[in-house]
PDB file of N, CA, C, O and CB in Angstrom:
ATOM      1  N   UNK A   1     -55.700 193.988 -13.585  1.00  0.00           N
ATOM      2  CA  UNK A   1     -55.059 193.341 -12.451  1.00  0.00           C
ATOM      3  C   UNK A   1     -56.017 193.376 -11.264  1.00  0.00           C
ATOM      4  O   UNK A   1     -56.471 194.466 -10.915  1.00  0.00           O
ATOM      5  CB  UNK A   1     -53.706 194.033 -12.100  1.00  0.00           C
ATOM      6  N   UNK A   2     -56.361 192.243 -10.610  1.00  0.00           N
ATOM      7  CA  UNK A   2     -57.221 191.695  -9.280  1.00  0.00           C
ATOM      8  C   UNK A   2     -56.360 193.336  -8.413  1.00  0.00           C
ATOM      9  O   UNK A   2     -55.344 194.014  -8.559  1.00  0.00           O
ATOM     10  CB  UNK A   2     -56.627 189.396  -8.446  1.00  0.00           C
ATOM     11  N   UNK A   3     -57.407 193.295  -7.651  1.00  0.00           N
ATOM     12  CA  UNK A   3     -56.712 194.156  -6.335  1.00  0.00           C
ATOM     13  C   UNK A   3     -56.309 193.596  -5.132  1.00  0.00           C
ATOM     14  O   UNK A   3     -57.012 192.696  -4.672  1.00  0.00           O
ATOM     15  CB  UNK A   3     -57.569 195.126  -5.809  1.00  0.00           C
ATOM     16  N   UNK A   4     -55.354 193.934  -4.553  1.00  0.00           N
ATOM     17  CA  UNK A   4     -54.379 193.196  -3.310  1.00  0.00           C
ATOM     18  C   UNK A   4     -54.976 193.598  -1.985  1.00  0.00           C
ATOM     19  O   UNK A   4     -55.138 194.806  -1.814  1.00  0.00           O
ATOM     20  CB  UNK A   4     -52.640 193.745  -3.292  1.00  0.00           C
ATOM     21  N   UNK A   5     -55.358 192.700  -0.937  1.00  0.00           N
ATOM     22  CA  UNK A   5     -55.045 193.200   0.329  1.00  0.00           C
ATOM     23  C   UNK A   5     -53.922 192.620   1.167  1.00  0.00           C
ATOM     24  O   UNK A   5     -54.084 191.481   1.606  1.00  0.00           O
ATOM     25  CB  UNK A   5     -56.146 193.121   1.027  1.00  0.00           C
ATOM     26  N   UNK A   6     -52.779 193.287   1.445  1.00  0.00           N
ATOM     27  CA  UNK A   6     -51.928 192.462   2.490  1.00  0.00           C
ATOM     28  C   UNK A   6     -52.336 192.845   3.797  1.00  0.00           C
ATOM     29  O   UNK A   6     -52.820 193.913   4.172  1.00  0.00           O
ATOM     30  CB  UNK A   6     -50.363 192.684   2.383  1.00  0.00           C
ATOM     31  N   UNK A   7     -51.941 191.326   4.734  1.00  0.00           N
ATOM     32  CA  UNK A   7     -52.866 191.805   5.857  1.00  0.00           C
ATOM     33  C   UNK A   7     -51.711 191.080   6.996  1.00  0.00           C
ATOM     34  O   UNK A   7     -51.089 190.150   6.482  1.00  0.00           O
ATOM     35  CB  UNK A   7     -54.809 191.100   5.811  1.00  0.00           C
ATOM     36  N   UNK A   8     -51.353 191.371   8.425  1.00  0.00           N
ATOM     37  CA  UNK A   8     -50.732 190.631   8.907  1.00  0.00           C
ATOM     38  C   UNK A   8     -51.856 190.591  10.496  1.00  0.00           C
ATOM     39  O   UNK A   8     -52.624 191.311  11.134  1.00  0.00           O
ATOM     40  CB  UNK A   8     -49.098 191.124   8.822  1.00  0.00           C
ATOM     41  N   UNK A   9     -51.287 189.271  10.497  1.00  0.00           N
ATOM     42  CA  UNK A   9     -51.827 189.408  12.107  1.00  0.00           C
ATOM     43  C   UNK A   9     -50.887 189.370  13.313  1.00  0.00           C
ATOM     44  O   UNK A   9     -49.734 188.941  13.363  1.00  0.00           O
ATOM     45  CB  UNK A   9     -52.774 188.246  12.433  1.00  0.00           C
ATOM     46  N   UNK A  10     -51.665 189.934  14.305  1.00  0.00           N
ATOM     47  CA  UNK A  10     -50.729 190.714  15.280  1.00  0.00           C
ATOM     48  C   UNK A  10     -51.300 189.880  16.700  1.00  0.00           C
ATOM     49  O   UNK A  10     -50.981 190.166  17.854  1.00  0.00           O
ATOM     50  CB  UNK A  10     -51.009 192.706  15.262  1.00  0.00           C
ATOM     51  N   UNK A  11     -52.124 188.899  16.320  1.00  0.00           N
ATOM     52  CA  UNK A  11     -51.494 188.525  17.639  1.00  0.00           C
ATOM     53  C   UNK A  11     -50.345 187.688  17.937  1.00  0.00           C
ATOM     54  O   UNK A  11     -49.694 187.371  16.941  1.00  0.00           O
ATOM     55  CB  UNK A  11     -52.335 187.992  18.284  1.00  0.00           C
ATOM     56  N   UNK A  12     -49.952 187.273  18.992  1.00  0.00           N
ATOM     57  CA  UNK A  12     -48.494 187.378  19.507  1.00  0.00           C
ATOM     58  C   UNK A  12     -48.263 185.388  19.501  1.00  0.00           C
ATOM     59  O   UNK A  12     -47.200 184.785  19.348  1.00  0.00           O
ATOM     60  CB  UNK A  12     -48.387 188.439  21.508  1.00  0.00           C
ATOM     61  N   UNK A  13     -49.817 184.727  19.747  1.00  0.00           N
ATOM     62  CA  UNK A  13     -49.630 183.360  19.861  1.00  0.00           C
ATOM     63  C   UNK A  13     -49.793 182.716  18.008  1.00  0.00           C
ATOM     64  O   UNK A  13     -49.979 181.564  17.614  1.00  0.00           O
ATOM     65  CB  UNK A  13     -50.955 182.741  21.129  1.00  0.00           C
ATOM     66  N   UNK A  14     -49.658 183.783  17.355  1.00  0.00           N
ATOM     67  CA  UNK A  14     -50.320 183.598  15.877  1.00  0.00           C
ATOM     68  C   UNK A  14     -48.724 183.100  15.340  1.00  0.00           C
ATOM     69  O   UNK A  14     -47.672 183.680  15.608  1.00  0.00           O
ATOM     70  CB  UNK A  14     -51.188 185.343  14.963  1.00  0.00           C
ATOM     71  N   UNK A  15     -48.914 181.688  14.397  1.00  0.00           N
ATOM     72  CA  UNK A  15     -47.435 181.631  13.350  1.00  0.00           C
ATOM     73  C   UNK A  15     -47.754 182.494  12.612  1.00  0.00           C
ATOM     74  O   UNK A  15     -46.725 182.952  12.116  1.00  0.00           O
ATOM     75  CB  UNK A  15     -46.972 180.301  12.422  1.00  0.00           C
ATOM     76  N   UNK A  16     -48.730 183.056  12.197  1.00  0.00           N
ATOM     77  CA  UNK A  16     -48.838 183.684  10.431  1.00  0.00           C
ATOM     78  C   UNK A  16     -48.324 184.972  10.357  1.00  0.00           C
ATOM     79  O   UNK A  16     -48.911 185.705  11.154  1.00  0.00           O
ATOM     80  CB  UNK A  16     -50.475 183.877   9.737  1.00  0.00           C
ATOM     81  N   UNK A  17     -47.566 185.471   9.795  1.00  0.00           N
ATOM     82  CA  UNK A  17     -46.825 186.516   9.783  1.00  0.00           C
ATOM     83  C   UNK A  17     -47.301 187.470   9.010  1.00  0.00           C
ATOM     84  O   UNK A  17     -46.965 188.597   9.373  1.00  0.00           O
ATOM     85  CB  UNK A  17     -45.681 186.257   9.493  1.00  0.00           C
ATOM     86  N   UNK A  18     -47.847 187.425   8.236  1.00  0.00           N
ATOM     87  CA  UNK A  18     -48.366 188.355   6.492  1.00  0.00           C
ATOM     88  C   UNK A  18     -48.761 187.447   5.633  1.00  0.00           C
ATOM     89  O   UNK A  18     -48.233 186.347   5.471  1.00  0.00           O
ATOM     90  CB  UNK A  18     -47.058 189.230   5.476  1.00  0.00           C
ATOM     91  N   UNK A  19     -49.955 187.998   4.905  1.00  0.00           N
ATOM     92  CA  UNK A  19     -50.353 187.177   3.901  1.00  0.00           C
ATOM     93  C   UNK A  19     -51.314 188.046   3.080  1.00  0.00           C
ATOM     94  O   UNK A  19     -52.194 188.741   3.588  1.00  0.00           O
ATOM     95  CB  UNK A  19     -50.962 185.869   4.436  1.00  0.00           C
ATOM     96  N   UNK A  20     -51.078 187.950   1.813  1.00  0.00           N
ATOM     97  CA  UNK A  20     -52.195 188.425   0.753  1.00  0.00           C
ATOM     98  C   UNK A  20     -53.098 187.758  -0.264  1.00  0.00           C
ATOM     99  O   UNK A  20     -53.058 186.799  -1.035  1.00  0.00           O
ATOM    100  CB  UNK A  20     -51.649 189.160   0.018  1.00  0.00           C
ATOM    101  N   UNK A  21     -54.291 189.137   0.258  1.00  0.00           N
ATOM    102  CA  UNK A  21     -55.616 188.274  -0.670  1.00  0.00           C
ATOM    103  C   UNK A  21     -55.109 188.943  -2.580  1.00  0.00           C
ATOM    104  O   UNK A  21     -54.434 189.910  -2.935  1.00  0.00           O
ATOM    105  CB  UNK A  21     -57.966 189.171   0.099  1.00  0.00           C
ATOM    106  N   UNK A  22     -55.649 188.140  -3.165  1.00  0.00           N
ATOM    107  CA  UNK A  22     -55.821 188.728  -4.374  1.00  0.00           C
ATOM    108  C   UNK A  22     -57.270 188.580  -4.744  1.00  0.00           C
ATOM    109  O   UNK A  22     -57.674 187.450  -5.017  1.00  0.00           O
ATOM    110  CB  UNK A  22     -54.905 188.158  -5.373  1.00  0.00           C
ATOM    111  N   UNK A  23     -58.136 189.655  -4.784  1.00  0.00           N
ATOM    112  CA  UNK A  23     -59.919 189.642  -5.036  1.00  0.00           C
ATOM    113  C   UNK A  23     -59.729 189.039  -6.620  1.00  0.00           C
ATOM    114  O   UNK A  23     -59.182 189.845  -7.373  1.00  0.00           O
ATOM    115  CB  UNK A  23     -60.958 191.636  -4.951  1.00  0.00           C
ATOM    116  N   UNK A  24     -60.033 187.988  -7.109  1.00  0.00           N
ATOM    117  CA  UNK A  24     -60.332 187.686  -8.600  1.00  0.00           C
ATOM    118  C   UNK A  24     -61.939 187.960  -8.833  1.00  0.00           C
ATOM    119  O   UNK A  24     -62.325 187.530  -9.920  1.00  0.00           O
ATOM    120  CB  UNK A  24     -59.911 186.011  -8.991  1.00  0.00           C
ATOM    121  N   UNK A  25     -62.736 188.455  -8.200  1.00  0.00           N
ATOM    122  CA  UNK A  25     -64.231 188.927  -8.566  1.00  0.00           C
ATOM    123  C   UNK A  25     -64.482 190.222  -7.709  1.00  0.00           C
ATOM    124  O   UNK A  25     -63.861 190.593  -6.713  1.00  0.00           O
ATOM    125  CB  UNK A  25     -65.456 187.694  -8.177  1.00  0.00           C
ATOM    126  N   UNK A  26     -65.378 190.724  -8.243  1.00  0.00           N
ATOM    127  CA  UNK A  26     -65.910 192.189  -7.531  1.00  0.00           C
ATOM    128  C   UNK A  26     -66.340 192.131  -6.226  1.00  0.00           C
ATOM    129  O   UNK A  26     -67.311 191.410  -5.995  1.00  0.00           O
ATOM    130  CB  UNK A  26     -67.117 192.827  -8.217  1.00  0.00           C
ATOM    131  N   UNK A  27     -65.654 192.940  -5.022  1.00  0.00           N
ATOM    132  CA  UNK A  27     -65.639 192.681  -3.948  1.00  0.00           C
ATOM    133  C   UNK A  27     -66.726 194.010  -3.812  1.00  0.00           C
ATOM    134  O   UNK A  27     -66.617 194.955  -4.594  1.00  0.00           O
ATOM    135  CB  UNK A  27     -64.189 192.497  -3.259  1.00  0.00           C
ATOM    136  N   UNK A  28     -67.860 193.990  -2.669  1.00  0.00           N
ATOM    137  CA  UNK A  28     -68.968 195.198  -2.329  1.00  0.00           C
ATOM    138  C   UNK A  28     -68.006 196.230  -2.057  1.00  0.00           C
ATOM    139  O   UNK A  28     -66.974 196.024  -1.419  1.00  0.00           O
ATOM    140  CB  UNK A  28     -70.103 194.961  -0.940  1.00  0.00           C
ATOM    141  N   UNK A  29     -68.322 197.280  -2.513  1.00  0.00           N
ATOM    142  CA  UNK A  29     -67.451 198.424  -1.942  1.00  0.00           C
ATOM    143  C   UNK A  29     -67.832 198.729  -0.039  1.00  0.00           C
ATOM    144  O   UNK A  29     -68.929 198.761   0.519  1.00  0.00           O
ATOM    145  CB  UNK A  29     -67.918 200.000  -3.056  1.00  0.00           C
ATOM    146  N   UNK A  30     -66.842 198.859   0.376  1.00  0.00           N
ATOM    147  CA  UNK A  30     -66.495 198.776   2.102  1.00  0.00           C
ATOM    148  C   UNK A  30     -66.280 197.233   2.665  1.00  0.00           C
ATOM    149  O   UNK A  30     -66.292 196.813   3.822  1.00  0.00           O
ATOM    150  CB  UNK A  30     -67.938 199.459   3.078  1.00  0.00           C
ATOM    151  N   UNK A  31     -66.145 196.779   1.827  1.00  0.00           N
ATOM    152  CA  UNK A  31     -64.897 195.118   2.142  1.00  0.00           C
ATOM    153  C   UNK A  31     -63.974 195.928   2.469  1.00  0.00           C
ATOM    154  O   UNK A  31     -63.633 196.895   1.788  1.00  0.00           O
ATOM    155  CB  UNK A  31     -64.222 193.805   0.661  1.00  0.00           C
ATOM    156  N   UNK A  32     -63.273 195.451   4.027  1.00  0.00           N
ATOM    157  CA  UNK A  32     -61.735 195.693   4.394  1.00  0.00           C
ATOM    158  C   UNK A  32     -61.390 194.246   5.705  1.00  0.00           C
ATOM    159  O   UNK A  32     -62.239 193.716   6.422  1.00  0.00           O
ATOM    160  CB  UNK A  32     -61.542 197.714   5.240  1.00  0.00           C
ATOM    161  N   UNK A  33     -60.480 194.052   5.669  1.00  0.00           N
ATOM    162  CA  UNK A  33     -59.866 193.717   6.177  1.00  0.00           C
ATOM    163  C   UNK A  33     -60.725 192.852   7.842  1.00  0.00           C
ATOM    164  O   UNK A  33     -60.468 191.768   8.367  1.00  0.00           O
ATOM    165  CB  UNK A  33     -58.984 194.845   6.042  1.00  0.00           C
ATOM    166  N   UNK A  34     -61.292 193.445   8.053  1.00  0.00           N
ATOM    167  CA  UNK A  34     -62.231 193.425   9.444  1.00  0.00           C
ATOM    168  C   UNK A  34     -63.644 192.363   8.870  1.00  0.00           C
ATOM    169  O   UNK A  34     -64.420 191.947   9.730  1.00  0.00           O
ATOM    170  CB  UNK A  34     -62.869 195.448   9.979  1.00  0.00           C
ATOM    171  N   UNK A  35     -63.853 192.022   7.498  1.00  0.00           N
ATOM    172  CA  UNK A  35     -64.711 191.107   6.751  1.00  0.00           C
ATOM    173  C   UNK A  35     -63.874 190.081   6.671  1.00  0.00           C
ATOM    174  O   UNK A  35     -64.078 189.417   5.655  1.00  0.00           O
ATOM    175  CB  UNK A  35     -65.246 191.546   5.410  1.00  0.00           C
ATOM    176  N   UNK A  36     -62.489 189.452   7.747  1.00  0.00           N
ATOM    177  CA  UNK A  36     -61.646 188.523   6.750  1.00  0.00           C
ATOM    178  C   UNK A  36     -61.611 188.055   8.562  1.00  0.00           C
ATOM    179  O   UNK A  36     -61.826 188.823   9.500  1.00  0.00           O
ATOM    180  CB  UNK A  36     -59.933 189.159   5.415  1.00  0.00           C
ATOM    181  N   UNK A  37     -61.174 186.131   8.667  1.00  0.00           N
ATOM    182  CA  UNK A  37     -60.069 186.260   9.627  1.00  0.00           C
ATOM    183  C   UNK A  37     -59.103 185.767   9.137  1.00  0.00           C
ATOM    184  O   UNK A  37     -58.876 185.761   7.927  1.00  0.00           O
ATOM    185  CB  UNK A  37     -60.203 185.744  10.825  1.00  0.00           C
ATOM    186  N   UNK A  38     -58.204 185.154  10.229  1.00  0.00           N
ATOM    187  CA  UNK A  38     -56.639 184.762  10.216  1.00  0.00           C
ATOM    188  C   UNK A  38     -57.019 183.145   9.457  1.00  0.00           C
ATOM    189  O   UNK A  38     -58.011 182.478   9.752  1.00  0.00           O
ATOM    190  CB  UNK A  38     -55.706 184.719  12.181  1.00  0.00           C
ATOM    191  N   UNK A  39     -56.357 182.898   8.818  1.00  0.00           N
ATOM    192  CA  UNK A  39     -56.471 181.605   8.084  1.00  0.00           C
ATOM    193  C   UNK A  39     -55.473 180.770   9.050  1.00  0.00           C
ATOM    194  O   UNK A  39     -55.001 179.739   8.571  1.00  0.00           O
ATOM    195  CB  UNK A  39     -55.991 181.684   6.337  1.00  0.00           C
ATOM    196  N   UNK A  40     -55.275 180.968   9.776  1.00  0.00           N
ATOM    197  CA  UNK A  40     -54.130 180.128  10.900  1.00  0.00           C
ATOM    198  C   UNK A  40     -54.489 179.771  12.097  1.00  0.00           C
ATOM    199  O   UNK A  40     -54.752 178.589  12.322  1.00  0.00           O
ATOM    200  CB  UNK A  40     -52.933 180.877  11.305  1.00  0.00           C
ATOM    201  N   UNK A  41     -54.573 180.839  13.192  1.00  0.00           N
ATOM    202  CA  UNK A  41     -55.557 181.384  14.202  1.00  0.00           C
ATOM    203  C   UNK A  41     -56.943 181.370  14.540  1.00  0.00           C
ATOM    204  O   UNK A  41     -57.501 181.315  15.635  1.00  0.00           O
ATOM    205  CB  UNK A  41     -55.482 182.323  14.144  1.00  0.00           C
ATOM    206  N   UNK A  42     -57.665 181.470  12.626  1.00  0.00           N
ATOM    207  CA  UNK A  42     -59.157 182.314  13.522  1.00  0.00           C
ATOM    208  C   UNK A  42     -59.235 183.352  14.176  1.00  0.00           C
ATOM    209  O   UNK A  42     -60.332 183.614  14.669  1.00  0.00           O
ATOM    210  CB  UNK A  42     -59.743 181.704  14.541  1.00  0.00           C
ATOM    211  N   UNK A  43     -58.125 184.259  14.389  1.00  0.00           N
ATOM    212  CA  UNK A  43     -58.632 185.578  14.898  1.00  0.00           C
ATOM    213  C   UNK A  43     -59.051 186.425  13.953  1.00  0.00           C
ATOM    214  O   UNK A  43     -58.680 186.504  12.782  1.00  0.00           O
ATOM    215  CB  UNK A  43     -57.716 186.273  15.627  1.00  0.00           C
ATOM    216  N   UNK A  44     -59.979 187.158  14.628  1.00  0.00           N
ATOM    217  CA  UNK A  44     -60.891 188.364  13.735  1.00  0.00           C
ATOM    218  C   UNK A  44     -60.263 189.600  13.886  1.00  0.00           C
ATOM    219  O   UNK A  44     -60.008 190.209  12.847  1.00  0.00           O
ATOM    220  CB  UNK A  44     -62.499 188.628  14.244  1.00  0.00           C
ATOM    221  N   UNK A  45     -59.937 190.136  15.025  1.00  0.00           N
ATOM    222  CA  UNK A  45     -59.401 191.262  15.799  1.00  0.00           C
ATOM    223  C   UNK A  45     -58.606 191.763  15.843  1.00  0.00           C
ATOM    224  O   UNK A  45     -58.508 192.915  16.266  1.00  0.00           O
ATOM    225  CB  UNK A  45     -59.329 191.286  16.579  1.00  0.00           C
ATOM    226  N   UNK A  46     -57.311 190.727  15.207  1.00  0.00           N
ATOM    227  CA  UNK A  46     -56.181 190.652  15.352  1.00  0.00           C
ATOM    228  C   UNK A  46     -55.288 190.821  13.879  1.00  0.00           C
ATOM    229  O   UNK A  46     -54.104 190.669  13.579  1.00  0.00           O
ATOM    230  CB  UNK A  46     -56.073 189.474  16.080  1.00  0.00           C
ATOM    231  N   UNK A  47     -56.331 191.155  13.259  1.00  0.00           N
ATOM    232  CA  UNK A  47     -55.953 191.520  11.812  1.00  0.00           C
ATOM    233  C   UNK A  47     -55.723 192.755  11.182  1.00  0.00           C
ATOM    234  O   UNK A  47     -56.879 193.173  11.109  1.00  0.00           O
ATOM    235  CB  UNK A  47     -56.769 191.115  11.107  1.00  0.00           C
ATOM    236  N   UNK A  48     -55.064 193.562  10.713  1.00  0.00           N
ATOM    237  CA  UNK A  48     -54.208 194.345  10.370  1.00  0.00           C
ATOM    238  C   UNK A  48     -53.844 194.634   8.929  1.00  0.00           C
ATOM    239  O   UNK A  48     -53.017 193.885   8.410  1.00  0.00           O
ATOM    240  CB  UNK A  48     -53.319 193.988  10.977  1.00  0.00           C
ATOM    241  N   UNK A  49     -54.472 195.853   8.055  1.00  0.00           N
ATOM    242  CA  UNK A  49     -53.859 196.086   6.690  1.00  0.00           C
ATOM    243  C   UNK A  49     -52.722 196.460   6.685  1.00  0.00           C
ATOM    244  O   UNK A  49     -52.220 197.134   7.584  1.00  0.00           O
ATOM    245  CB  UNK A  49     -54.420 196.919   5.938  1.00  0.00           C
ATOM    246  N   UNK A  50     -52.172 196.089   5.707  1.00  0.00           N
ATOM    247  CA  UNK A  50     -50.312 196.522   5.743  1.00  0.00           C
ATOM    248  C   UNK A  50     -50.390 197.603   4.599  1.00  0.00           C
ATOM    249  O   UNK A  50     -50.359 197.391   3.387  1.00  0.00           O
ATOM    250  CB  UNK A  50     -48.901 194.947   5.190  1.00  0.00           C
ATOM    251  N   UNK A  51     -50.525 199.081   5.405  1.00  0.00           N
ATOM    252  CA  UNK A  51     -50.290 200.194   4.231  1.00  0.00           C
ATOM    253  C   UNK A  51     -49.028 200.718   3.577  1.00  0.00           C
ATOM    254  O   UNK A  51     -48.216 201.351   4.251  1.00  0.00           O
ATOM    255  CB  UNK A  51     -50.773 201.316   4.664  1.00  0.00           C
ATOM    256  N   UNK A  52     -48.834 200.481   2.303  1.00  0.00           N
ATOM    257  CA  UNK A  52     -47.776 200.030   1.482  1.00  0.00           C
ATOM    258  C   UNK A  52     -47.252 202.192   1.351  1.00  0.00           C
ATOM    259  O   UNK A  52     -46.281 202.552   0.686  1.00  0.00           O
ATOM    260  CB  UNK A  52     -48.528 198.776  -0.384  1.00  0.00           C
TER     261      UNK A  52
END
């Protein structure tokens, strides 16, 4: 099974509420969250792992 990141963004003018990656190939080890932005927004900063 791919590994999950759920991620939400927090800024406040953002629609996107939560959304998850699923990695289907080998991601470098120290990929997090802060390597991604908002697919809505474009914010970088404003992104957030959702620890399950």
């Amino acid at each position: 099974m791919p590994a999950t990141l759920e991620v939400v963004c927090t800024d406040d003018s953002c629609e996107m509420d939560m959304f998850e990656m699923h990695y289907t190939y080998d991601m470098p080890d120290g990929v997090g969250v802060e390597d991604f932005q908002c697919p809505y927004c474009g914010g970088t900063d404003c992104l957030d792992a959702v620890e399950l």
